[in-house]
C-alpha positions as CSV (number, residue, x, y, z in Angstrom):
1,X,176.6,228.3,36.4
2,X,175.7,226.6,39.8
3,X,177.9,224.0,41.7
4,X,177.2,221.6,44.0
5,X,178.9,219.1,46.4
6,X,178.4,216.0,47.4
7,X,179.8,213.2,50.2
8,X,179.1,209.9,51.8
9,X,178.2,209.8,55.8
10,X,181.6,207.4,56.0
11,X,184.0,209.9,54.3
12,X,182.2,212.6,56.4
13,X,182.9,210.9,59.7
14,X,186.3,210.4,58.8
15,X,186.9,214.2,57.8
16,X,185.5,215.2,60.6
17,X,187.4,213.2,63.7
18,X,190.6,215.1,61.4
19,X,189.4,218.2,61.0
20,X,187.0,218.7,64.9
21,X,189.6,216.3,66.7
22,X,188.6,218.3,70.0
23,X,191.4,220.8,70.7
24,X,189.9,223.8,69.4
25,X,192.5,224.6,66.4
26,X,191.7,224.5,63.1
27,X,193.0,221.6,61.1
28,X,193.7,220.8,56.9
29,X,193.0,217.9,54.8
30,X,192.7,217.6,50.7
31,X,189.7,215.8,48.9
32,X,189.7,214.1,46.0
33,X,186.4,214.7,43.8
34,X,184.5,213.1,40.7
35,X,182.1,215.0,39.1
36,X,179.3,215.9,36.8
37,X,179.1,218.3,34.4
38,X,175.7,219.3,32.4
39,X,174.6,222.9,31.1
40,X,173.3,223.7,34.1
41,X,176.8,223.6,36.3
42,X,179.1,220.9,38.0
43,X,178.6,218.4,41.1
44,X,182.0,217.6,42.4
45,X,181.4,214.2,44.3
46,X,183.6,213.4,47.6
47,X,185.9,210.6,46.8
48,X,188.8,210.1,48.7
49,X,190.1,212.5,51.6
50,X,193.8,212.6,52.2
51,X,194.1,214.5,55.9
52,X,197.5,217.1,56.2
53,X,199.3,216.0,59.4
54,X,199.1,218.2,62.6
55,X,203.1,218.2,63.0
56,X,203.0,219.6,59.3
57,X,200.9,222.4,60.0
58,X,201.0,225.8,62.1
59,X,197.3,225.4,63.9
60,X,195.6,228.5,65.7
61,X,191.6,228.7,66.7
62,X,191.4,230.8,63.4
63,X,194.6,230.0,61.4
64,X,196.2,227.0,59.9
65,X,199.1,227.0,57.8
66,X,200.5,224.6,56.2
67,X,202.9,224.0,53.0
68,X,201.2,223.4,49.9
69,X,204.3,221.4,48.7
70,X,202.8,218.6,51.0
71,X,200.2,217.7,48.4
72,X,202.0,217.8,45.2
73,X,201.6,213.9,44.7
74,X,198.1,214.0,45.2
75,X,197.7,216.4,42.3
76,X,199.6,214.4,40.3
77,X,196.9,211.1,41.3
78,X,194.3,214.5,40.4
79,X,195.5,215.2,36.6
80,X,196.1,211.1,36.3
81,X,192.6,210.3,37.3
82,X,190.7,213.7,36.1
83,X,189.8,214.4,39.4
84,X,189.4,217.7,41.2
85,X,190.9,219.0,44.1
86,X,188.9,221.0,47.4
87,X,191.0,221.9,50.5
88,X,188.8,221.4,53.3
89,X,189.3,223.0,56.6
90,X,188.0,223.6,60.4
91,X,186.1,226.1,61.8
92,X,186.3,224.9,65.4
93,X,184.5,227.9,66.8
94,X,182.1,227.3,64.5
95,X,182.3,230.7,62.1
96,X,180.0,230.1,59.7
97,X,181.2,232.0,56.5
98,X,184.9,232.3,54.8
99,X,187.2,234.5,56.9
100,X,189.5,237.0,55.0
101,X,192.6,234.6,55.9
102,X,190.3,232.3,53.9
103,X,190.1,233.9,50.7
104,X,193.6,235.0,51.0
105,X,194.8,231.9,51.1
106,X,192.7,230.2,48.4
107,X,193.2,232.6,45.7
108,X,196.7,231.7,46.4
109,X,196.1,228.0,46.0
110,X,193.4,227.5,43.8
111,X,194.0,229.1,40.7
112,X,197.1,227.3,40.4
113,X,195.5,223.7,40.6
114,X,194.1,224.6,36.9
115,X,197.7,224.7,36.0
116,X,198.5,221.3,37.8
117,X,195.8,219.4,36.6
118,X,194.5,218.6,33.1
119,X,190.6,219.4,32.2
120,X,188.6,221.8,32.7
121,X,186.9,220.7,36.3
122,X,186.8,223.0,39.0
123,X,188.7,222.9,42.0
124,X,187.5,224.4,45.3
125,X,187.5,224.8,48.9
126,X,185.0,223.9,52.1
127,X,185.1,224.7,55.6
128,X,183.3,222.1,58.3
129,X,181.7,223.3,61.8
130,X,181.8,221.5,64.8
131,X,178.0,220.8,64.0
132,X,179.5,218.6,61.2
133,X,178.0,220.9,58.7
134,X,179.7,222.0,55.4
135,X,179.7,224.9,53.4
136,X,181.9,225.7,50.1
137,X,182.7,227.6,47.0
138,X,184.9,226.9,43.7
139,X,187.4,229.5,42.6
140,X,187.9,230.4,38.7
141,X,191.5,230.6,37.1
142,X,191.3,234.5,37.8
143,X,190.1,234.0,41.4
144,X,186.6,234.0,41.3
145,X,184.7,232.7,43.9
146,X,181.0,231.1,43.4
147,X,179.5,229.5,46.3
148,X,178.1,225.7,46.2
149,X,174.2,226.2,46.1
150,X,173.9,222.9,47.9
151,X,175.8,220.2,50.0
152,X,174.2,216.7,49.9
153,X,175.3,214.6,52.7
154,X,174.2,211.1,51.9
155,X,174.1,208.5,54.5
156,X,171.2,206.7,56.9
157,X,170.0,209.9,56.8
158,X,169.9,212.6,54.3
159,X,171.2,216.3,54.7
160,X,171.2,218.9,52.5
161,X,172.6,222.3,53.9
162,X,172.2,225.1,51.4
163,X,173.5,228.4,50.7
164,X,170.2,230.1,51.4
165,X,167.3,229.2,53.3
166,X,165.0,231.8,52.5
167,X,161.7,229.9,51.7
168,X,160.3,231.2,48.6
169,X,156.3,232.8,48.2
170,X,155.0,230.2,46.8
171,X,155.9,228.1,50.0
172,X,154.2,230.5,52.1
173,X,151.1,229.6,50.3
174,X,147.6,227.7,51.9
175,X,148.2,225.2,49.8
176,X,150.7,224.2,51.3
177,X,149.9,225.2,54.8
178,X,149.4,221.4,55.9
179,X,153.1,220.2,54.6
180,X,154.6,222.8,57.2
181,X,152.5,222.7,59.6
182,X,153.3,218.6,59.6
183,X,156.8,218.8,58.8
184,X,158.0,222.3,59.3
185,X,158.8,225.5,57.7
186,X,162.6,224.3,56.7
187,X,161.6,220.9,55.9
188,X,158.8,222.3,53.3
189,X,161.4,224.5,51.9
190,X,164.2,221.6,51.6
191,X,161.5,219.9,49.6
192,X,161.0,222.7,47.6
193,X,165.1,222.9,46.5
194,X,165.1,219.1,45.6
195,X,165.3,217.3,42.2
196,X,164.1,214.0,42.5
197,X,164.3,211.1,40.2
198,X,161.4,208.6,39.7
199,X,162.4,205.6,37.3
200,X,159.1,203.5,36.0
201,X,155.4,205.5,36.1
202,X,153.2,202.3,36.5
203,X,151.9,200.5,39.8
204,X,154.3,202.1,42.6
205,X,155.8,204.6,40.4
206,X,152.3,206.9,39.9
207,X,151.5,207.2,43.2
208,X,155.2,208.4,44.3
209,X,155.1,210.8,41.4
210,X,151.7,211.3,43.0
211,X,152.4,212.4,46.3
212,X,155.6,213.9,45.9
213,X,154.2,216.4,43.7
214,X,151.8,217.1,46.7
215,X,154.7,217.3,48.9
216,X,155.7,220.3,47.0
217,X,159.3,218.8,45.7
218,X,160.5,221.4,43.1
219,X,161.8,219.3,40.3
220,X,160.8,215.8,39.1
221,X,162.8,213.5,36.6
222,X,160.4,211.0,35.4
223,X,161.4,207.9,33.1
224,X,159.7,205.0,31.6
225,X,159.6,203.8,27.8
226,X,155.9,202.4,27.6
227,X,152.4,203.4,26.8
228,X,149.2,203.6,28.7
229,X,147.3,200.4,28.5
230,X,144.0,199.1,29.4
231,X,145.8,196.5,32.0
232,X,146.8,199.5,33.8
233,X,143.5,201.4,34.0
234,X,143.7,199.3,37.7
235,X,146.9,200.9,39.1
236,X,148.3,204.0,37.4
237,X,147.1,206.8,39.2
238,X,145.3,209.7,36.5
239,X,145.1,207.1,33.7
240,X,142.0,207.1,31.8
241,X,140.0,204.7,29.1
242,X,141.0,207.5,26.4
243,X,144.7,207.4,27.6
244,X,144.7,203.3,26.7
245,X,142.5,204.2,23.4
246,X,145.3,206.2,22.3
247,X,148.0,204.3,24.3
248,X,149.5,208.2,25.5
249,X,152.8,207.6,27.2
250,X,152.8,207.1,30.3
251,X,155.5,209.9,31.3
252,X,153.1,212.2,29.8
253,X,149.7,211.1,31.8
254,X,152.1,211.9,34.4
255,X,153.0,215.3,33.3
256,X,149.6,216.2,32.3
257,X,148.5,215.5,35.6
258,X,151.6,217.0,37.7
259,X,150.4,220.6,35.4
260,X,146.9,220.4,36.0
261,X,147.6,220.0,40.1
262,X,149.4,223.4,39.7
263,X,151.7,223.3,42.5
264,X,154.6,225.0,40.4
265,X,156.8,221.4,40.1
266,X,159.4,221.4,37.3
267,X,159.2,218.5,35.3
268,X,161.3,216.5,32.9
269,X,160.2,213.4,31.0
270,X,162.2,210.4,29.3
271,X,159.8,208.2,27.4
272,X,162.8,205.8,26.8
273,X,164.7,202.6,28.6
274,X,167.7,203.8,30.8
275,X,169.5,201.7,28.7
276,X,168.8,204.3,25.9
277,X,169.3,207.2,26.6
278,X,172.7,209.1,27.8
279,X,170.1,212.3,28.4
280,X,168.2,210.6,30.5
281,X,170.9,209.2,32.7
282,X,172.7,212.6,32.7
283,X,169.3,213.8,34.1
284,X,169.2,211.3,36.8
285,X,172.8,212.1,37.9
286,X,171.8,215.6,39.2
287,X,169.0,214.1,41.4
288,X,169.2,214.9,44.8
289,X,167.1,211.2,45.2
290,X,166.3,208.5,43.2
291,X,162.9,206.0,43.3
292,X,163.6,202.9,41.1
293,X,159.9,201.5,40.8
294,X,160.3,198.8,38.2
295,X,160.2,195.3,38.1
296,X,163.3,194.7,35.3
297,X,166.5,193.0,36.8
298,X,168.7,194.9,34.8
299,X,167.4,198.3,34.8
300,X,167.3,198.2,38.6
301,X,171.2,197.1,38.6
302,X,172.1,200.5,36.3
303,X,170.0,202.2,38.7
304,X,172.1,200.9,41.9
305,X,175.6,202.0,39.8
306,X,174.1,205.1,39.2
307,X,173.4,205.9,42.7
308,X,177.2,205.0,43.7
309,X,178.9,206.5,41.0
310,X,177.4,210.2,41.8
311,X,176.3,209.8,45.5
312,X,172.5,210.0,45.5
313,X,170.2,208.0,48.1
314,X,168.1,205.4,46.2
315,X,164.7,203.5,46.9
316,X,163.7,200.8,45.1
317,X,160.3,199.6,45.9
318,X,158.8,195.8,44.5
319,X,155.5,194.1,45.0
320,X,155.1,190.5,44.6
321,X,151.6,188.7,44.2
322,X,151.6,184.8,44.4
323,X,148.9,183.1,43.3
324,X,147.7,179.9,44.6
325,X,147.0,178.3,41.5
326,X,143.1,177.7,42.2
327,X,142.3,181.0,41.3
328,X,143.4,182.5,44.7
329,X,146.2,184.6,46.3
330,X,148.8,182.6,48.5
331,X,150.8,185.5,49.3
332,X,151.1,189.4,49.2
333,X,154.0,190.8,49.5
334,X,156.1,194.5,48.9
335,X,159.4,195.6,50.0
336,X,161.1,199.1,50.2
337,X,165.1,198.8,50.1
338,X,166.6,202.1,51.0
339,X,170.5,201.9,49.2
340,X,172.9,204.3,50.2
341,X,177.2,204.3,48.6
342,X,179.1,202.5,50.1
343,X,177.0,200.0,51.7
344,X,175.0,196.6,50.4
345,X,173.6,196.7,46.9
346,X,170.7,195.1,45.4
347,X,173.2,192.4,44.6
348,X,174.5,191.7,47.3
349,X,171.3,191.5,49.2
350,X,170.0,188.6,47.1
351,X,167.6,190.8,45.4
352,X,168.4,188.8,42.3
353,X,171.6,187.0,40.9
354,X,174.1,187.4,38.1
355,X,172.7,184.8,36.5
356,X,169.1,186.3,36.3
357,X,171.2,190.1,35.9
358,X,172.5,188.5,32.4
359,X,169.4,187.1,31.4
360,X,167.4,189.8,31.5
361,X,170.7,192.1,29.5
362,X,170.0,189.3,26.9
363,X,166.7,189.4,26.7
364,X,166.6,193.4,26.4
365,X,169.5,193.1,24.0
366,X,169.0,189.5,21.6
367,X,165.1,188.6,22.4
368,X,165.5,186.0,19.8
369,X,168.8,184.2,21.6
370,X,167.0,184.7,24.7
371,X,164.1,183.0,23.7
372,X,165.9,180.3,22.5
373,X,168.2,179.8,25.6
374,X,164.5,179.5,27.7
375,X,162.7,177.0,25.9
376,X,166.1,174.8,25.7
377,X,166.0,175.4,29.5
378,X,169.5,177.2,29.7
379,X,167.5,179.7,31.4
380,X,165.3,179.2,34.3
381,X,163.4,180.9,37.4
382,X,162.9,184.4,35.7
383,X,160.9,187.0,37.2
384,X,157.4,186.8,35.4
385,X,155.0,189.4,34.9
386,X,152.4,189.4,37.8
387,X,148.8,191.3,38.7
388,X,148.9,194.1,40.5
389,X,146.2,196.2,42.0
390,X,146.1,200.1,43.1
391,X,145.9,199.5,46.9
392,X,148.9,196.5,47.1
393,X,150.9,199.3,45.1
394,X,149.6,202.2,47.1
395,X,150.8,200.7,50.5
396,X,154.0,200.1,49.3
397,X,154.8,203.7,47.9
398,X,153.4,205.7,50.7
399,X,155.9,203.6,52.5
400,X,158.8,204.3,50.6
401,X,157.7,208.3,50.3
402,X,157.6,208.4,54.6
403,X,160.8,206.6,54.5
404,X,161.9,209.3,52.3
405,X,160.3,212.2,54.5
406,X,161.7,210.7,57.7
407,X,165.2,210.6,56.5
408,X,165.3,214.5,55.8
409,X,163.3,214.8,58.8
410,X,163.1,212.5,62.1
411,X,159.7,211.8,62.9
412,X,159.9,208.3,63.5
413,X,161.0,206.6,66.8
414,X,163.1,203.8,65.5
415,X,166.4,204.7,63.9
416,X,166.7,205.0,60.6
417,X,170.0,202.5,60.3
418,X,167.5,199.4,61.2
419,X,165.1,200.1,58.0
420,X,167.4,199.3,55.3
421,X,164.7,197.3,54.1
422,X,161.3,197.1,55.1
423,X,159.7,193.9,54.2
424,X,155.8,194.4,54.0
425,X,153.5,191.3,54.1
426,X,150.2,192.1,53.5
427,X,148.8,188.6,53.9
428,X,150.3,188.2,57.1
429,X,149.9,191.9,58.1
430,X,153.4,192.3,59.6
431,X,156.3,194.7,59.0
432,X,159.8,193.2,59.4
433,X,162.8,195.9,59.2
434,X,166.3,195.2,58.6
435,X,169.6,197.0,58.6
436,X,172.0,196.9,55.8
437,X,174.1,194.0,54.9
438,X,177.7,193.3,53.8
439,X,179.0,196.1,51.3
440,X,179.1,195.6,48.0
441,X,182.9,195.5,47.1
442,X,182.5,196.5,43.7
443,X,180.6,199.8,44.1
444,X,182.4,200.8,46.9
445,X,185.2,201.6,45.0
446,X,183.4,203.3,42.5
447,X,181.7,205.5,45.0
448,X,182.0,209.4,43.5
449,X,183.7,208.7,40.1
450,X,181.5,210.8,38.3
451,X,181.5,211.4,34.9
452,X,183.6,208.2,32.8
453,X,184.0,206.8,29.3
454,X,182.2,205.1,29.0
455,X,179.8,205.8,31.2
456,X,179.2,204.0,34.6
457,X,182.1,201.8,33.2
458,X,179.6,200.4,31.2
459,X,180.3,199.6,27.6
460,X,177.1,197.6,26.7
461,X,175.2,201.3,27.3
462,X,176.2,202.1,23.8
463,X,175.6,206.1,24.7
């Protein structure tokens, strides 16, 4: 069983000016976690921190006590709202592993949260350096400590701190002896330990799958319902005339081609809508990042709740081709929006509007009532299908890729705050960066709720 943990950059800063507050004693503080659970272990997912006061503690350089009766009402919010519980602690001189007055005192307060609080989530314990870095464990009932194979921080930038950093053989390799010597030894392993999510394997969506696989990332979650058809001969990266003679899923041109590279990436395929499939989503939950590269309204929006609810970085890429109406292009444009919890949304950006959010749900959900509602004009200014060709969609996911690659690894000179969406016009040949807008509201609370019924506090799923 593995565990892993995950938190925002906002509830991070916050933990830390309580916990590193500058006077060299260690300090106490309670988090309040979501989760997910799958067969392959649990994700507890940062949700509220509740600090223990100074004057209610005894604080040393390597001690803090404090009196666990302090938090009763928070376990009773824990076993109301099925959360679990992690005591999080300081480190000021920056000891990197659990001290013996560590496990002492967890084995005395852990084990006992099972008895507090309802379920059968696990509660744990993590310690934060001075560097800002955090490192944790779960204990069992009995006292049993297992360690948290990886800490996702999620933010501007991303961090991952994990329990080992031995890179593997197959890292050490020539084939991948360009990756490290570009990005370095750490950063080749990092990519190596993710799981990444790709959502739609067409125009932008190949070529990520593409050169992530190159990258070396260890595990890739690939989704998209359709078939290989000759309009996409143009665009998809690996398709073939025989692939559109057969009309061969696309997820599987994908993994055909991700094998035949033979760089050792894991792969998992959902030839199904989001909309769909609970296995899919439950898939996509455990990503370390997600790519949304598809052009419907409504898939991009469960994408974007997705994200929130279980604290994973999202970029969703979309390329727009006007034509000029006398057989011409007017204007070529894509756009990368980088969407971390907490802040703006694809909503709240303008990306599209309720009104167009409900229209496409009914179209994916009554076609015939939403056909209807269009041609008595109750419905107008929908997205529309539009061309696409390899080198528009190319541009626009190599884009989104570096974005990724500079957010687990500064390379670039501009901070990473200012790109929350780059705006890419090819016609003009400029670049335009922005940074992130107003928060969306709504997702903010949501932010590491985990694992609800129904799922994403979505009924229409139907899982």
């Amino acid at each position: 069983m593995q565990y892993q943990f995950r938190i925002t950059e906002q509830l991070h800063g916050v933990i830390y000016q309580h916990l590193i507050p500058g006077d060299g004693l260690e300090a106490v503080g309670i988090i309040l976690c979501g989760f997910h659970h799958s067969t392959n272990g649990w994700i507890l997912l940062a949700k509220e921190f509740y600090p223990v006061r100074y004057d209610h503690c005894e604080r040393g350089g390597d001690y803090v006590h404090w009196k666990t009766e302090t938090i009763l009402p928070l376990l009773d919010k824990a076993n109301k709202q099925h959360l679990s519980v992690i005591k999080v602690h300081s480190h000021p001189g920056g000891y990197s592993r659990f001290s013996w007055i560590d496990d002492e005192s967890d084995r005395k307060l852990l084990p006992s949260l099972y008895g507090w609080i309802d379920g059968n989530q696990p509660h744990g314990s993590c310690v934060m350096l001075p560097t800002g870095e955090i490192f944790g464990r779960v204990a069992s009932e009995d006292g049993q400590f297992s360690l948290f194979e990886k800490v996702l921080l999620v933010g501007d930038e991303i961090k991952v701190w994990k329990r080992t950093h031995n890179i593997k053989s197959d890292v050490e390799n020539e084939i991948t002896l360009r990756n490290r010597q570009t990005l370095g030894k750490g950063t080749a392993s990092l990519l190596k330990s993710m799981k990444v999510g790709v959502v739609g394997a067409s125009g932008t969506g190949s070529p990520v799958i593409e050169q992530l696989t190159r990258l070396g990332i260890g595990k890739l979650v690939i989704c998209d319902p359709d078939v290989i058809e000759y309009k996409n001969l143009n665009r998809i990266l690996n398709s073939t005339r025989s692939h559109a003679n057969r009309r061969v899923r696309k997820v599987d041109v994908m993994q055909e081609s991700i094998d035949r590279i033979g760089l050792d990436t894991q792969v998992r395929v959902y030839a199904s809508n989001l909309f769909d499939s609970k296995e899919a989503l439950v898939d996509l939950s455990s990503c370390d990042v997600l790519f949304g590269c598809m052009d419907s309204v409504d898939g991009r929006y469960l994408l974007n709740q997705l994200a929130s609810f279980y604290i994973i970085p999202y970029f969703d890429l979309g390329v727009k081709i006007e034509a000029d109406g006398l057989g011409g292009i007017e204007q070529i444009n894509g756009v990368v929006h980088f969407l971390k919890p907490g802040g703006s949304s694809l909503l709240t950006r303008g990306t599209y509007t309720r009104d167009i959010l409900q229209a496409a749900g009914l179209k994916r959900k009554n076609p015939d009532e939403f056909n209807k509602r269009v041609a008595e004009k109750y419905i107008v200014n929908l997205p529309v299908d539009r061309p696409a060709v390899i080198s528009i969609n190319m541009q626009v996911a190599s884009t989104a890729v570096n974005e990724f690659l500079d957010r687990i690894h500064r390379f670039k000179n501009s901070s990473p705050a200012n790109r929350a969406s780059i705006w890419i016009s090819i016609t003009e040949d400029i670049i335009i960066c922005e940074g992130d807008g107003e928060p969306d509201r709504y997702l903010q609370q949501r932010i590491g709720r985990g694992d609800l019924i129904p799922y994403l506090e979505m009924p229409d799923l139907q899982l």
